[in-house]
C-alpha positions, 0 to 999 in steps of 0.5 A: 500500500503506497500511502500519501499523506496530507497536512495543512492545519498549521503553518506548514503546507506539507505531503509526505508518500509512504511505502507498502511498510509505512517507510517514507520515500518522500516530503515536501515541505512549505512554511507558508503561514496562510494560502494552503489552497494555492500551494497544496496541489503543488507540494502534493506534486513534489512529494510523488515525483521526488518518490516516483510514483503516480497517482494510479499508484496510491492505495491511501490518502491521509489527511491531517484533521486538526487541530488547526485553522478550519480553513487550512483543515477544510483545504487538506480534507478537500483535497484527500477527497479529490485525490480519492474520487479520482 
């Protein structure tokens, strides 16, 4: 199972990807403060190219849910849901 795991309840824009045994290949990292919605598809994209994977590759999507700015956790869980449905 190849995880990808999505933070934006703080300050920190951040996606990490996890291997089959919970190693982490890759993160990608921004200390934005504000305008995760802006900068989220871009550091999610990081985080996959730097691990070599795809998003057909991905088993799971985890997403931070707190505690932290509604806004910064509303942008996190909407993007989770994107990438799930897609």
């Amino acid at each position: 199972m190849t995880s990808l795991a999505i933070d934006t309840c703080a300050n920190l824009c951040a996606a990490a990807v996890f291997d089959e045994e919970g190693g982490l290949k890759s993160s990608a990292c921004d200390d934005i403060g504000r305008g995760h919605a802006a900068r989220l598809l871009g550091i999610v994209e990081e985080a996959l190219k730097a691990a070599h994977v795809a998003l057909d590759d991905l088993t799971r999507v985890i997403v931070n849910v707190g505690p932290g700015s509604f806004t910064g956790i509303r942008v996190g869980v909407s993007a989770a849901r994107g990438y799930g449905v897609a």
